[in-house]
CHARMM-style PDB file with segment names, atoms N, HN, CA, C and O in Angstrom:
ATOM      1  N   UNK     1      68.980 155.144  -5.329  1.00  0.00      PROA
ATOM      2  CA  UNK     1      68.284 153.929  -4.982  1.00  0.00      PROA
ATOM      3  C   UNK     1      66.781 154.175  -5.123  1.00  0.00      PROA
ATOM      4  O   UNK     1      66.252 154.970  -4.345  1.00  0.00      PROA
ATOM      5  N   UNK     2      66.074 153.571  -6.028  1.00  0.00      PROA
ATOM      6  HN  UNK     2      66.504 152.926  -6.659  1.00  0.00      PROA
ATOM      7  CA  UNK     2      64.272 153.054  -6.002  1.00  0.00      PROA
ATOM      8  C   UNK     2      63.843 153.344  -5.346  1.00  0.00      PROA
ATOM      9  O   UNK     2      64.625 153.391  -4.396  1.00  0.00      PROA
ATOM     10  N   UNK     3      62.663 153.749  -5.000  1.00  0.00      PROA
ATOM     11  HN  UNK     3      62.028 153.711  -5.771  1.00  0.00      PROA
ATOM     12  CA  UNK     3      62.483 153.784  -3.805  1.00  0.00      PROA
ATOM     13  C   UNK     3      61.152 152.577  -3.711  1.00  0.00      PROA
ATOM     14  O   UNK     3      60.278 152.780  -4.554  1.00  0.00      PROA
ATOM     15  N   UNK     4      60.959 151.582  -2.953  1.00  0.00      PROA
ATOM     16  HN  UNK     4      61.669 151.418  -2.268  1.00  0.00      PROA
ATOM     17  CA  UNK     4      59.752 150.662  -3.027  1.00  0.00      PROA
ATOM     18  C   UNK     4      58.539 150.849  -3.881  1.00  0.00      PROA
ATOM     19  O   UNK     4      58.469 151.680  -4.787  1.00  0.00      PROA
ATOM     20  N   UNK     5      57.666 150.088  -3.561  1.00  0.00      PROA
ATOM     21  HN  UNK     5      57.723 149.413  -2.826  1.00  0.00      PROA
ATOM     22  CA  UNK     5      56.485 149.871  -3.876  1.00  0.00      PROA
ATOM     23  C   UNK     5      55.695 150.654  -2.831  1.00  0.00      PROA
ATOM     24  O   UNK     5      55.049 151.665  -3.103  1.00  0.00      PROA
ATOM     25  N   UNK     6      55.782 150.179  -1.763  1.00  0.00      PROA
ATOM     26  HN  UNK     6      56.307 149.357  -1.542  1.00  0.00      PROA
ATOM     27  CA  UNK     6      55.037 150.175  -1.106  1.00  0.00      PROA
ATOM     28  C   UNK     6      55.798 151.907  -0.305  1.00  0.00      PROA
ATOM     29  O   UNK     6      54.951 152.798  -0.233  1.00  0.00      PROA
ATOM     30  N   UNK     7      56.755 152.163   0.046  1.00  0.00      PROA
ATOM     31  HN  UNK     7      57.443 151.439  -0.012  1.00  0.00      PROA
ATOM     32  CA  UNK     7      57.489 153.741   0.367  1.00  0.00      PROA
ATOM     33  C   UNK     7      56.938 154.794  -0.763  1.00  0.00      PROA
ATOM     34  O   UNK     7      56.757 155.972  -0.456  1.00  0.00      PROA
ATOM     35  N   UNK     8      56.644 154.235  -2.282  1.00  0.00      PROA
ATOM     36  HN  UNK     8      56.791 153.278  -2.531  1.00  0.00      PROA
ATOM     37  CA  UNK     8      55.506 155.290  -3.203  1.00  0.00      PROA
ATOM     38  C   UNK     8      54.460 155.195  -2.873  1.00  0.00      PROA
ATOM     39  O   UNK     8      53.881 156.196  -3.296  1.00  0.00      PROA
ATOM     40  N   UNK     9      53.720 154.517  -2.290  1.00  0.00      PROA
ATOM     41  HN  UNK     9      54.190 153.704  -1.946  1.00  0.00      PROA
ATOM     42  CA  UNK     9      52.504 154.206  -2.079  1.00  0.00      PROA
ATOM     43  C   UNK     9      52.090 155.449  -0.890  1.00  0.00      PROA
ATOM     44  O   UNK     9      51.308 156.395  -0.790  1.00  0.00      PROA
ATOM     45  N   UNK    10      52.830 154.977  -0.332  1.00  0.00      PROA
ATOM     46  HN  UNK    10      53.465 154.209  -0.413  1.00  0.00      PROA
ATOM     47  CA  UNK    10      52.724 156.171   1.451  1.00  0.00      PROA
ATOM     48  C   UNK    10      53.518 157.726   0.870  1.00  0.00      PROA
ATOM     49  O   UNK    10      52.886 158.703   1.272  1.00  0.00      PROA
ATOM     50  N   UNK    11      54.543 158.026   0.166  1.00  0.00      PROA
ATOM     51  HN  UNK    11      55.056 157.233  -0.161  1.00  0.00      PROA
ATOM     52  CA  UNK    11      54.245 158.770   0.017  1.00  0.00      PROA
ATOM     53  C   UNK    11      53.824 159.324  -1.479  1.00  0.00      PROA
ATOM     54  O   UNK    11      54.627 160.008  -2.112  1.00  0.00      PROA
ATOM     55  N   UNK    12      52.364 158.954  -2.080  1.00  0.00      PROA
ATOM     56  HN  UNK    12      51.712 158.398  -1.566  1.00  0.00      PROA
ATOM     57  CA  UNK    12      51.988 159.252  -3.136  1.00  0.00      PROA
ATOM     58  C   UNK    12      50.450 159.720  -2.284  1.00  0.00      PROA
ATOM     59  O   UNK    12      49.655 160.623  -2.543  1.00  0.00      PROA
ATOM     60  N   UNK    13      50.451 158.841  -1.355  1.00  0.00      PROA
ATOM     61  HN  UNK    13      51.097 158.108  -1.144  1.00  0.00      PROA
ATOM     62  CA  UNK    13      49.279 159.677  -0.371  1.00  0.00      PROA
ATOM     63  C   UNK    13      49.425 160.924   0.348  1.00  0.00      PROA
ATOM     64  O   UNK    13      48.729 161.908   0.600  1.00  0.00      PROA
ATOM     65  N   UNK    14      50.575 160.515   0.579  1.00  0.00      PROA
ATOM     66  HN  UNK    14      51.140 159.715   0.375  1.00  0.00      PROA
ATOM     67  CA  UNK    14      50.917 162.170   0.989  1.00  0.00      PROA
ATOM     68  C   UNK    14      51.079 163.308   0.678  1.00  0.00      PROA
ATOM     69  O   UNK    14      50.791 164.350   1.267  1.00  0.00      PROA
ATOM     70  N   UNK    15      51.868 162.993  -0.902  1.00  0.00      PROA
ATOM     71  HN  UNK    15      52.102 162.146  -1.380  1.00  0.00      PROA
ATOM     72  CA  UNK    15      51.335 164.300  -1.653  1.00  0.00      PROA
ATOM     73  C   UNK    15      49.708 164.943  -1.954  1.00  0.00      PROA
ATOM     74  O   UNK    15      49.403 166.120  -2.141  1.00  0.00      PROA
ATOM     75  N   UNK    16      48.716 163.599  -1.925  1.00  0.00      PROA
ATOM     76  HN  UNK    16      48.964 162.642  -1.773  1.00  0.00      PROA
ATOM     77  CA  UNK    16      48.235 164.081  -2.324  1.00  0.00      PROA
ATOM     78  C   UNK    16      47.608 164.536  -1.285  1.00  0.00      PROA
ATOM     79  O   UNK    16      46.902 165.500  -1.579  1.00  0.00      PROA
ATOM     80  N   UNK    17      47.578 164.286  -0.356  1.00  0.00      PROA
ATOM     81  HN  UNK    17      48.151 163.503  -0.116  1.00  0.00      PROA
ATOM     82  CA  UNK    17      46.769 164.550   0.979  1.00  0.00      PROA
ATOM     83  C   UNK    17      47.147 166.012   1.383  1.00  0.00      PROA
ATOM     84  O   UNK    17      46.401 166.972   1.577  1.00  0.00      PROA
ATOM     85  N   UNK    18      48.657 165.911   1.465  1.00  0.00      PROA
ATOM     86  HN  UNK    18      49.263 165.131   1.308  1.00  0.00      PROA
ATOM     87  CA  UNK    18      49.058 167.329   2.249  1.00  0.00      PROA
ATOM     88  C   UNK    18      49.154 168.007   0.818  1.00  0.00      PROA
ATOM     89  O   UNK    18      48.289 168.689   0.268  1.00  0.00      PROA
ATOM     90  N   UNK    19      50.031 167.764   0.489  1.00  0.00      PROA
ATOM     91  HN  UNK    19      50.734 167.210   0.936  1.00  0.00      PROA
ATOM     92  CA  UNK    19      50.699 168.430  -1.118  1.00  0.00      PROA
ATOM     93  C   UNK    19      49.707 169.192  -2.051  1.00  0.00      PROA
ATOM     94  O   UNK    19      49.833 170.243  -2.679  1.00  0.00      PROA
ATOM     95  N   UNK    20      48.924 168.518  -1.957  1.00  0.00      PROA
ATOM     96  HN  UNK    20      48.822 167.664  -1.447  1.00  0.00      PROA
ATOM     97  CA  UNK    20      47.873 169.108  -3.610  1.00  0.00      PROA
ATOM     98  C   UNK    20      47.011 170.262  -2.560  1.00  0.00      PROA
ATOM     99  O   UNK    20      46.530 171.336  -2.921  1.00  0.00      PROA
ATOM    100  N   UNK    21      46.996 169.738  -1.338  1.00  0.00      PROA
ATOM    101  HN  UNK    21      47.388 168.866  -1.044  1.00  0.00      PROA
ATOM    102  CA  UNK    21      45.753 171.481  -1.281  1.00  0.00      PROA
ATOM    103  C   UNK    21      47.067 172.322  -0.725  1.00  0.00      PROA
ATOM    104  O   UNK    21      46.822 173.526  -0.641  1.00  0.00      PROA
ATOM    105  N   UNK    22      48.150 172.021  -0.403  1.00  0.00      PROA
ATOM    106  HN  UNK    22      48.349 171.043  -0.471  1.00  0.00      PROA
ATOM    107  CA  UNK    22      49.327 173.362  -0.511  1.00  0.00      PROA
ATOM    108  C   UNK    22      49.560 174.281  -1.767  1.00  0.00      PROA
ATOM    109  O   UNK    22      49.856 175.475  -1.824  1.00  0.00      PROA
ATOM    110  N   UNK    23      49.278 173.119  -2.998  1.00  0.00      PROA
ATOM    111  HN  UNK    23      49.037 172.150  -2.951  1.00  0.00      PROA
ATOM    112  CA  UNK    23      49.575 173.804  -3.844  1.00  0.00      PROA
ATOM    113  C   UNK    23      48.950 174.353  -4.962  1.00  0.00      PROA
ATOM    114  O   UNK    23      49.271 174.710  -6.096  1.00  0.00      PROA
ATOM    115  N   UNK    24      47.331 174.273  -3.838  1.00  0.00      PROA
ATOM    116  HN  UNK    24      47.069 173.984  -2.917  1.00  0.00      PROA
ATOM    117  CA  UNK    24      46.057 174.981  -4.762  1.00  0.00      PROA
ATOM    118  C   UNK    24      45.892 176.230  -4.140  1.00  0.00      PROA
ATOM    119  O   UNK    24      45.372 177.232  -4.631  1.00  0.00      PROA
ATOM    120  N   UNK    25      46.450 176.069  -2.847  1.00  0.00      PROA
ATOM    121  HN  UNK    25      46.873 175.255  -2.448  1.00  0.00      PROA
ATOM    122  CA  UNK    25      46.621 177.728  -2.243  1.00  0.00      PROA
ATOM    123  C   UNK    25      47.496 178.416  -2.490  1.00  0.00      PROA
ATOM    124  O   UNK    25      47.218 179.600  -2.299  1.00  0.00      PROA
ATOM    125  N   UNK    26      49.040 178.127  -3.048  1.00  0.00      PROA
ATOM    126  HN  UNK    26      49.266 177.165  -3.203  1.00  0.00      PROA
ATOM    127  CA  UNK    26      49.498 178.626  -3.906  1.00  0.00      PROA
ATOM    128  C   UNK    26      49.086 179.276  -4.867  1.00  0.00      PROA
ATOM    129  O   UNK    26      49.116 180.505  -4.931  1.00  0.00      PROA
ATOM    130  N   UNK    27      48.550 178.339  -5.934  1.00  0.00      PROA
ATOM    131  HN  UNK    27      48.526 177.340  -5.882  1.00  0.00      PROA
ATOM    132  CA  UNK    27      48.370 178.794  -6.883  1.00  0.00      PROA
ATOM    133  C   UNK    27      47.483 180.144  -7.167  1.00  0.00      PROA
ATOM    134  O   UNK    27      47.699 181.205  -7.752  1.00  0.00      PROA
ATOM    135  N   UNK    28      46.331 179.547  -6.429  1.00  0.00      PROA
ATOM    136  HN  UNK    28      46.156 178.685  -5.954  1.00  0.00      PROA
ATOM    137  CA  UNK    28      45.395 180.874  -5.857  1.00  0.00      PROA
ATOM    138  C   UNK    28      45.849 181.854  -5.347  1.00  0.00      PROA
ATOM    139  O   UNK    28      45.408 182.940  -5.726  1.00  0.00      PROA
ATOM    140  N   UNK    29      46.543 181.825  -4.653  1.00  0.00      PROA
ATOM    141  HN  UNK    29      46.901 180.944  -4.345  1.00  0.00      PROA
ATOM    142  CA  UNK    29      47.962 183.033  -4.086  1.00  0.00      PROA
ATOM    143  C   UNK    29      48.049 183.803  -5.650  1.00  0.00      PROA
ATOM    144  O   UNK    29      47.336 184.495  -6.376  1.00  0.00      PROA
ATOM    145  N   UNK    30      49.074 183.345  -5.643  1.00  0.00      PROA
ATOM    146  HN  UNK    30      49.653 182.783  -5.053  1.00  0.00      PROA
ATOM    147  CA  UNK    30      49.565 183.513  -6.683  1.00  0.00      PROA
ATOM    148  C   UNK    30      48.947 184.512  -7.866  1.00  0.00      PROA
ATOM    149  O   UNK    30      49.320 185.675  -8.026  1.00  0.00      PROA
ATOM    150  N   UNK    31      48.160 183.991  -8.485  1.00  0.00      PROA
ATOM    151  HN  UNK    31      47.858 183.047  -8.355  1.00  0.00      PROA
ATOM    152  CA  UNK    31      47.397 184.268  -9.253  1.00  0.00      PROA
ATOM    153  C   UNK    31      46.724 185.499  -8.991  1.00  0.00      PROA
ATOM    154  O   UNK    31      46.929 186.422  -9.778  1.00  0.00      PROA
ATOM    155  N   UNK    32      45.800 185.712  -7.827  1.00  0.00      PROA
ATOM    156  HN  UNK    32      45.633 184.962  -7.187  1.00  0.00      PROA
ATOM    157  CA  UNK    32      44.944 186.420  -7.323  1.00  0.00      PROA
ATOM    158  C   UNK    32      46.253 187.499  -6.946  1.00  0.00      PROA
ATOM    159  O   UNK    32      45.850 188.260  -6.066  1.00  0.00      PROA
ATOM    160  N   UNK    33      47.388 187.747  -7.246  1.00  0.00      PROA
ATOM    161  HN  UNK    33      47.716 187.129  -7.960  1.00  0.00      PROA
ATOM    162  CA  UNK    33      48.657 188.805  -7.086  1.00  0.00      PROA
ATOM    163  C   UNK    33      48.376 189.752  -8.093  1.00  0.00      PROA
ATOM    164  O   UNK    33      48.677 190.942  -8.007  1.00  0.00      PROA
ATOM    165  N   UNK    34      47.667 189.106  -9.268  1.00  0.00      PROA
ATOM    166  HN  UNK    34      47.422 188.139  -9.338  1.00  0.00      PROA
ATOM    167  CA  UNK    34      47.981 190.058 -10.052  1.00  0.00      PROA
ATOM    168  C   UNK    34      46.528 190.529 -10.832  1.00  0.00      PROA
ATOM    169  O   UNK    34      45.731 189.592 -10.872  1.00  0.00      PROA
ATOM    170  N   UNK    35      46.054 191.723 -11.426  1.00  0.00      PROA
ATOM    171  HN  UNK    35      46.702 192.484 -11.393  1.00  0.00      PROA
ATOM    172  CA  UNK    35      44.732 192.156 -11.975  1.00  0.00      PROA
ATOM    173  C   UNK    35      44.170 190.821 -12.405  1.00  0.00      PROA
ATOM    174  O   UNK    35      44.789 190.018 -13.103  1.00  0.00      PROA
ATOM    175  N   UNK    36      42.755 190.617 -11.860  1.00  0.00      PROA
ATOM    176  HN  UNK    36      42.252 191.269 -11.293  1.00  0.00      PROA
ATOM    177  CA  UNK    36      42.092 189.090 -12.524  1.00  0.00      PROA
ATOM    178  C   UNK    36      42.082 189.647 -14.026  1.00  0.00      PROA
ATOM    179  O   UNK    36      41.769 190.757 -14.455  1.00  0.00      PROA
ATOM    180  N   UNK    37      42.495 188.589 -14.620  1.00  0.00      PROA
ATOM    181  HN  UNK    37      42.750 187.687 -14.271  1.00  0.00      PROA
ATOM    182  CA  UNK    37      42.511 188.479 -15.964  1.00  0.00      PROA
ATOM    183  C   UNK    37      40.712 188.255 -16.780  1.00  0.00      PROA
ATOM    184  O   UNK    37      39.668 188.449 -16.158  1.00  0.00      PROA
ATOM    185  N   UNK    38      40.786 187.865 -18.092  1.00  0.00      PROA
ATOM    186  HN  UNK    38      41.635 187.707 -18.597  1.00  0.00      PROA
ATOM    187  CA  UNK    38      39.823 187.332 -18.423  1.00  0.00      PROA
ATOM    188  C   UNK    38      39.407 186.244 -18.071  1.00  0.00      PROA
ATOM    189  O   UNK    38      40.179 185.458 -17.521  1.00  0.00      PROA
ATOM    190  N   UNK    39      38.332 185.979 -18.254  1.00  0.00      PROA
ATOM    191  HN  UNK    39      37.705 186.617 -18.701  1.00  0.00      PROA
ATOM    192  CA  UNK    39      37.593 184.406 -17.619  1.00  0.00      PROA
ATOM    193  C   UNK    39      38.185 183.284 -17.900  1.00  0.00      PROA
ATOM    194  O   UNK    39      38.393 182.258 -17.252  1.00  0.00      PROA
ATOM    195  N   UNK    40      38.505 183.730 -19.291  1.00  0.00      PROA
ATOM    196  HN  UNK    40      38.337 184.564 -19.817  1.00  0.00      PROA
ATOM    197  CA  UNK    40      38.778 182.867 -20.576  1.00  0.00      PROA
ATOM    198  C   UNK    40      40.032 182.368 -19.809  1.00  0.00      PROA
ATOM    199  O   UNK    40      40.048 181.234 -19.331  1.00  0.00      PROA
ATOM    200  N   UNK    41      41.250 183.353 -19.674  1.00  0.00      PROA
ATOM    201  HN  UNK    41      41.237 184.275 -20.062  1.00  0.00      PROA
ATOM    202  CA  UNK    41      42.564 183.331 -19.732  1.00  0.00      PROA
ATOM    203  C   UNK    41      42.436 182.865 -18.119  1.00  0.00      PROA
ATOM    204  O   UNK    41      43.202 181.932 -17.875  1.00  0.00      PROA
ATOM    205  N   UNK    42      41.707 183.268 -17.065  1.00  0.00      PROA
ATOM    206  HN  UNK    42      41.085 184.025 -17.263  1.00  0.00      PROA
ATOM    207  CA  UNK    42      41.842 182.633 -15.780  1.00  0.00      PROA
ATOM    208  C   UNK    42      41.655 181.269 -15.757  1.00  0.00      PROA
ATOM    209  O   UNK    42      42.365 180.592 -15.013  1.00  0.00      PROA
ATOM    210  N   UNK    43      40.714 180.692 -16.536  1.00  0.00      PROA
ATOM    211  HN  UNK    43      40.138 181.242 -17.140  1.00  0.00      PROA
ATOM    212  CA  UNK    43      40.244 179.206 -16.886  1.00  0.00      PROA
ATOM    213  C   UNK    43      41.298 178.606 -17.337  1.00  0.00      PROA
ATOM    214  O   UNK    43      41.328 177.412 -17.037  1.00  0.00      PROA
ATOM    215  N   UNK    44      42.356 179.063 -18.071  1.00  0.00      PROA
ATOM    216  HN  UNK    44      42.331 180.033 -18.315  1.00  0.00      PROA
ATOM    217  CA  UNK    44      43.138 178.707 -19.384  1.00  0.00      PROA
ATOM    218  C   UNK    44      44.533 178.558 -17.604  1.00  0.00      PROA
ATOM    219  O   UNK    44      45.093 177.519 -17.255  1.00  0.00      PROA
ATOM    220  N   UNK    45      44.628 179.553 -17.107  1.00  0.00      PROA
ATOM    221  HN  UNK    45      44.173 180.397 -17.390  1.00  0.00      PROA
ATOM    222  CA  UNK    45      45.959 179.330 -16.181  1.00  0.00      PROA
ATOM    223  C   UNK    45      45.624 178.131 -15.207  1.00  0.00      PROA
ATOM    224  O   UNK    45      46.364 177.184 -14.941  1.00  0.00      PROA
ATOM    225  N   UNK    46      44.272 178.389 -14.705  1.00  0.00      PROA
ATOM    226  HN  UNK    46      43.671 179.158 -14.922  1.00  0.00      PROA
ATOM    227  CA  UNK    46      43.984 176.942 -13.822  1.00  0.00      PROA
ATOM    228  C   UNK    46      44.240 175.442 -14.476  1.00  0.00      PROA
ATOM    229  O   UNK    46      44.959 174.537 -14.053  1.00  0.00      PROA
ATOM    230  N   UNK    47      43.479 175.488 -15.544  1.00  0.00      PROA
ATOM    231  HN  UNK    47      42.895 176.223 -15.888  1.00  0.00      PROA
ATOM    232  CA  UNK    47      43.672 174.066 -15.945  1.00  0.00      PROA
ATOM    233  C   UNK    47      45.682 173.835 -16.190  1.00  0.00      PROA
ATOM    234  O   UNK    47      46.251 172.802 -15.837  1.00  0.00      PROA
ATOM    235  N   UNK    48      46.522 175.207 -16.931  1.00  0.00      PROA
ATOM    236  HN  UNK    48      46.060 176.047 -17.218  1.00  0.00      PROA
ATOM    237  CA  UNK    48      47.876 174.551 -16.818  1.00  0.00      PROA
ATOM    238  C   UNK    48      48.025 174.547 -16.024  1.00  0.00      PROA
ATOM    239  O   UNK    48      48.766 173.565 -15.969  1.00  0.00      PROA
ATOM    240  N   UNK    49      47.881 175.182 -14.238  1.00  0.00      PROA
ATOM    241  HN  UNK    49      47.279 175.980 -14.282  1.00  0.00      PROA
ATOM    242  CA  UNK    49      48.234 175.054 -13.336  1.00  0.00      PROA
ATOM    243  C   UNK    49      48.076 173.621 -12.889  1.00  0.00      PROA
ATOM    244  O   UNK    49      48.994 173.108 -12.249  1.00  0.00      PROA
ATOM    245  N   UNK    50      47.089 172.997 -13.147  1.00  0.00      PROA
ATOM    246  HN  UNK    50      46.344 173.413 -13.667  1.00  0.00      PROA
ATOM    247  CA  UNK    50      46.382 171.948 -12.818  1.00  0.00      PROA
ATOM    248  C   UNK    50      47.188 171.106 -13.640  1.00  0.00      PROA
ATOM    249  O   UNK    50      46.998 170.101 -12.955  1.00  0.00      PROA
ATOM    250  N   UNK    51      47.802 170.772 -14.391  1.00  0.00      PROA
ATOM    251  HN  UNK    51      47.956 171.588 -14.947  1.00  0.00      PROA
ATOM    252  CA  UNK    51      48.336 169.861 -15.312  1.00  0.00      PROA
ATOM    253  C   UNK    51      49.995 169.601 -14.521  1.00  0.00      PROA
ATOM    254  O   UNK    51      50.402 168.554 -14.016  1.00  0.00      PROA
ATOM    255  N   UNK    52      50.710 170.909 -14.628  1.00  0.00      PROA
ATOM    256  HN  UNK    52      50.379 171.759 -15.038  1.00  0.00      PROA
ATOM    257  CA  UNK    52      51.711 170.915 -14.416  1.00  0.00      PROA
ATOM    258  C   UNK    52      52.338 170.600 -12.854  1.00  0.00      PROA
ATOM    259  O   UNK    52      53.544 170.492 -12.628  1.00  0.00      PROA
ATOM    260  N   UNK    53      51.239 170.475 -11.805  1.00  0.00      PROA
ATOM    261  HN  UNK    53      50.260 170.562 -11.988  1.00  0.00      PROA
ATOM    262  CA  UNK    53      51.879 169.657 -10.982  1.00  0.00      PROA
ATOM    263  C   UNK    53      52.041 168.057 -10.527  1.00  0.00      PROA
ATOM    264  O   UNK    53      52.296 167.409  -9.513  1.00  0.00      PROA
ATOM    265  N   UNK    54      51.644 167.787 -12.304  1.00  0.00      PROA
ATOM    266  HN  UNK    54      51.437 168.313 -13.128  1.00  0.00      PROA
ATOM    267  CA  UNK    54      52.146 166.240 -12.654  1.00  0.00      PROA
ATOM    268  C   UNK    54      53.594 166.178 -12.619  1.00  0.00      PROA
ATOM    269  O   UNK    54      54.178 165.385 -11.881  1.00  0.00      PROA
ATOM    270  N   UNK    55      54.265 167.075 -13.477  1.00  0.00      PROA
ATOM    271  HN  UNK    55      53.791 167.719 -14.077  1.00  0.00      PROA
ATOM    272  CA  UNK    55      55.457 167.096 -14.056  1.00  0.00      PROA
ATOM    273  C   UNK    55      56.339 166.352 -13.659  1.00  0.00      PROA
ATOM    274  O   UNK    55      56.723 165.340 -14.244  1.00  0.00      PROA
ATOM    275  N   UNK    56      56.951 166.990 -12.110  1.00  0.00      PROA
ATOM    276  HN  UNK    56      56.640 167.813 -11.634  1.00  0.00      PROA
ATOM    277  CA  UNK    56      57.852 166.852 -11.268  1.00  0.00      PROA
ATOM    278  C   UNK    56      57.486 165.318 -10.573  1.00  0.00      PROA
ATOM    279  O   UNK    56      58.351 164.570 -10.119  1.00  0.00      PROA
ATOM    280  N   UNK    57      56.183 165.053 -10.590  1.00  0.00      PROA
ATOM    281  HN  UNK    57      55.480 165.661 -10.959  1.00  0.00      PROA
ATOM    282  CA  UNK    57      55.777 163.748  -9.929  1.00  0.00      PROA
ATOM    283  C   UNK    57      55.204 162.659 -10.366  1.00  0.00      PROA
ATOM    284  O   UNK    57      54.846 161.678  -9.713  1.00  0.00      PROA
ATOM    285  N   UNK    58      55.103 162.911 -11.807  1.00  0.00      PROA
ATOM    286  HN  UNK    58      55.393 163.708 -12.338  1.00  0.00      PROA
ATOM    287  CA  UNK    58      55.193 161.692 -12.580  1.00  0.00      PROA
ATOM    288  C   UNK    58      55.445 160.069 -12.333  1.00  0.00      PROA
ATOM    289  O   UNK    58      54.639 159.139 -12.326  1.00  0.00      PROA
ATOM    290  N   UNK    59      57.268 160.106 -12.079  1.00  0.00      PROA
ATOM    291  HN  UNK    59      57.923 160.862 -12.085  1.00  0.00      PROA
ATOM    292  CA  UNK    59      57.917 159.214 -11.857  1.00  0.00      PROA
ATOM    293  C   UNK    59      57.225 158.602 -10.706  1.00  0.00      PROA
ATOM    294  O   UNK    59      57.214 157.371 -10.739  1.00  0.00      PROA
ATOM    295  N   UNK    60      56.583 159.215  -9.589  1.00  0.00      PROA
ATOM    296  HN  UNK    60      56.592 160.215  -9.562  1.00  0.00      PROA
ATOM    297  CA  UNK    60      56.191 158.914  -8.273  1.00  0.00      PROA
ATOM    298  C   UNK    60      54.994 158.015  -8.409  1.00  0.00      PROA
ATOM    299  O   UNK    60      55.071 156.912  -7.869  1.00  0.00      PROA
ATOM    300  N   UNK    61      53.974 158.315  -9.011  1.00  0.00      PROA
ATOM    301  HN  UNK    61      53.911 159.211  -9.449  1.00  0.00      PROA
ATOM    302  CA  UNK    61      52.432 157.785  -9.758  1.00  0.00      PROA
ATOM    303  C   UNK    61      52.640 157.067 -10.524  1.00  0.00      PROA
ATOM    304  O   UNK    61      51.587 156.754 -11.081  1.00  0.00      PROA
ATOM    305  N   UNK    62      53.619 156.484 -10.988  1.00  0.00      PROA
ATOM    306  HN  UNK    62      54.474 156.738 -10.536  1.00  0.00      PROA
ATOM    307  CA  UNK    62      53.728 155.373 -12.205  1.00  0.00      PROA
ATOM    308  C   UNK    62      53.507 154.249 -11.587  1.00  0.00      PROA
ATOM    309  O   UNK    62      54.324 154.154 -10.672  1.00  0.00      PROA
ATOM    310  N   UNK    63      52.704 153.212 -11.635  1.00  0.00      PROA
ATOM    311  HN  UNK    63      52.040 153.289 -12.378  1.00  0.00      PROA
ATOM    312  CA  UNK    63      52.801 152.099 -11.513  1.00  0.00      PROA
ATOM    313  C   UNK    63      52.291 151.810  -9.834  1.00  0.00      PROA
ATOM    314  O   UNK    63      52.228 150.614  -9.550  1.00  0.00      PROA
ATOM    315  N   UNK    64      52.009 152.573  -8.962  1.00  0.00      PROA
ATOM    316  HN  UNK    64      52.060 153.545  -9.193  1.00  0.00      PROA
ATOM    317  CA  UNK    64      51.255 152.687  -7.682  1.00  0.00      PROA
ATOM    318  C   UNK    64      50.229 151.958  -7.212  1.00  0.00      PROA
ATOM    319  O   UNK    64      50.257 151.415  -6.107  1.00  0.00      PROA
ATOM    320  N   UNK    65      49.050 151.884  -8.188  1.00  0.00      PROA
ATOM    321  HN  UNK    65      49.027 152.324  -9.085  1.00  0.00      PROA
ATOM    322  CA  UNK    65      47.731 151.097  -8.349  1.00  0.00      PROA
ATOM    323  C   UNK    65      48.064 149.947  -8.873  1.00  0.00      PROA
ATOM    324  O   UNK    65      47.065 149.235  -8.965  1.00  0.00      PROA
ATOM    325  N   UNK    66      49.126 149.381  -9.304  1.00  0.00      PROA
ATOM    326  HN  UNK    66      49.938 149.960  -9.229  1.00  0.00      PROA
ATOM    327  CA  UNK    66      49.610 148.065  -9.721  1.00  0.00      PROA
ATOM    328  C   UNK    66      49.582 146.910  -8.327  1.00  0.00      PROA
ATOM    329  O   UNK    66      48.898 147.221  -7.352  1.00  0.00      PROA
ATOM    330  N   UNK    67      50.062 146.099  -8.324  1.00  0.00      PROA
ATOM    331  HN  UNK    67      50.618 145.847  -9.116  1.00  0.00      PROA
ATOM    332  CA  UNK    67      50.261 144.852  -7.877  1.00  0.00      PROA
ATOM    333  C   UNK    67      51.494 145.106  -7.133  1.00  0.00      PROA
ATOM    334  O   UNK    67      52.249 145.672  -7.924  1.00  0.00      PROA
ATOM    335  N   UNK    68      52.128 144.949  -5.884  1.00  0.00      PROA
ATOM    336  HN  UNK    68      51.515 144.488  -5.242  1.00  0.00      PROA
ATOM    337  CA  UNK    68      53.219 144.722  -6.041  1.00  0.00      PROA
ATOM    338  C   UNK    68      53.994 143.249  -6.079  1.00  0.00      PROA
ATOM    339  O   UNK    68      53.644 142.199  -5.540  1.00  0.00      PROA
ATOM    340  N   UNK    69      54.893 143.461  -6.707  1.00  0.00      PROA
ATOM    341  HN  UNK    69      55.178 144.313  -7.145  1.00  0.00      PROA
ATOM    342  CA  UNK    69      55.717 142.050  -8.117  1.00  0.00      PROA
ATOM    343  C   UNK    69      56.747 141.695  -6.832  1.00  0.00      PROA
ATOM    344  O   UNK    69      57.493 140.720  -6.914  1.00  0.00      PROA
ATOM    345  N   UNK    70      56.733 142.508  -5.706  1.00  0.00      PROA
ATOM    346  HN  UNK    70      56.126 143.300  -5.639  1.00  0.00      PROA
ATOM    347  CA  UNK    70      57.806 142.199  -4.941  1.00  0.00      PROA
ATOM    348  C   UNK    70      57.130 141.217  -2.984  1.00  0.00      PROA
ATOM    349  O   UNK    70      57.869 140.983  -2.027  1.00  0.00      PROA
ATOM    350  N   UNK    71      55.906 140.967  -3.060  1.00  0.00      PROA
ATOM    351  HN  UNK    71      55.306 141.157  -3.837  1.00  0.00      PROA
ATOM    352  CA  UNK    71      54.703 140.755  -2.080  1.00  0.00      PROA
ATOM    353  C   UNK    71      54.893 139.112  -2.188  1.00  0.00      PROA
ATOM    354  O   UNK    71      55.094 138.574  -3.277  1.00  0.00      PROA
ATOM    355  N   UNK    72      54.840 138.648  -1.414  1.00  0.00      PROA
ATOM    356  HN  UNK    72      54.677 139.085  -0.529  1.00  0.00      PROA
ATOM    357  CA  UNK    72      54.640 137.052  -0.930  1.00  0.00      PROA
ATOM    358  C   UNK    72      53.005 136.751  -1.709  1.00  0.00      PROA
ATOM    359  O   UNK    72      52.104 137.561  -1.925  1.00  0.00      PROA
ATOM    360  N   UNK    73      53.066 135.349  -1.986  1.00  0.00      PROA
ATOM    361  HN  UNK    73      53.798 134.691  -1.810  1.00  0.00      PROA
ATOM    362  CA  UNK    73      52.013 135.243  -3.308  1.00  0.00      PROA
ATOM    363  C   UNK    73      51.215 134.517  -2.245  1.00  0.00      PROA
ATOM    364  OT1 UNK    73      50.106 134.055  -2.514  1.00  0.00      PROA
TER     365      UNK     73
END
C-alpha cells in the first residue's frame, strides 16, 4: 500500500533531519577505518558516498514538493 502524500512528506523530513547526519557519521566512520587515501580519491569516495544515499530513497522524494492532488480545493 502507497504510502500518502502527506505520510512522505513527514517522513522525508525525517530522513533528512535524523537520517542524513547518521549517515555522514557513518560514512566518516567508515572511511577514516582505513589509511587516508589520496585527496583526489578521498574527494572521489565522498561525493559517491554522497550520491548513493539517493538510491534506496528515491521513490520517497519523488513528487513531495508537489501539490497534493488528493487536498480539498
Amino acid at each position: 500500500m502507497p504510502l500518502s502524500l502527506r505520510a512522505r512528506k513527514r517522513l522525508s523530513i525525517a530522513v533528512l533531519v535524523v537520517g542524513m547526519p547518521l549517515y555522514v557519521v557513518a560514512a566518516v566512520t567508515v572511511v577514516g577505518l582505513f589509511d587516508r587515501p589520496p585527496l583526489w580519491l578521498e574527494a572521489l569516495i565522498y561525493v559517491a558516498l554522497g550520491f548513493l544515499w539517493i538510491v534506496p530513497l528515491k521513490r520517497l522524494f519523488l513528487g513531495v514538493a508537489q501539490p497534493d492532488p488528493d487536498a480539498r480545493r
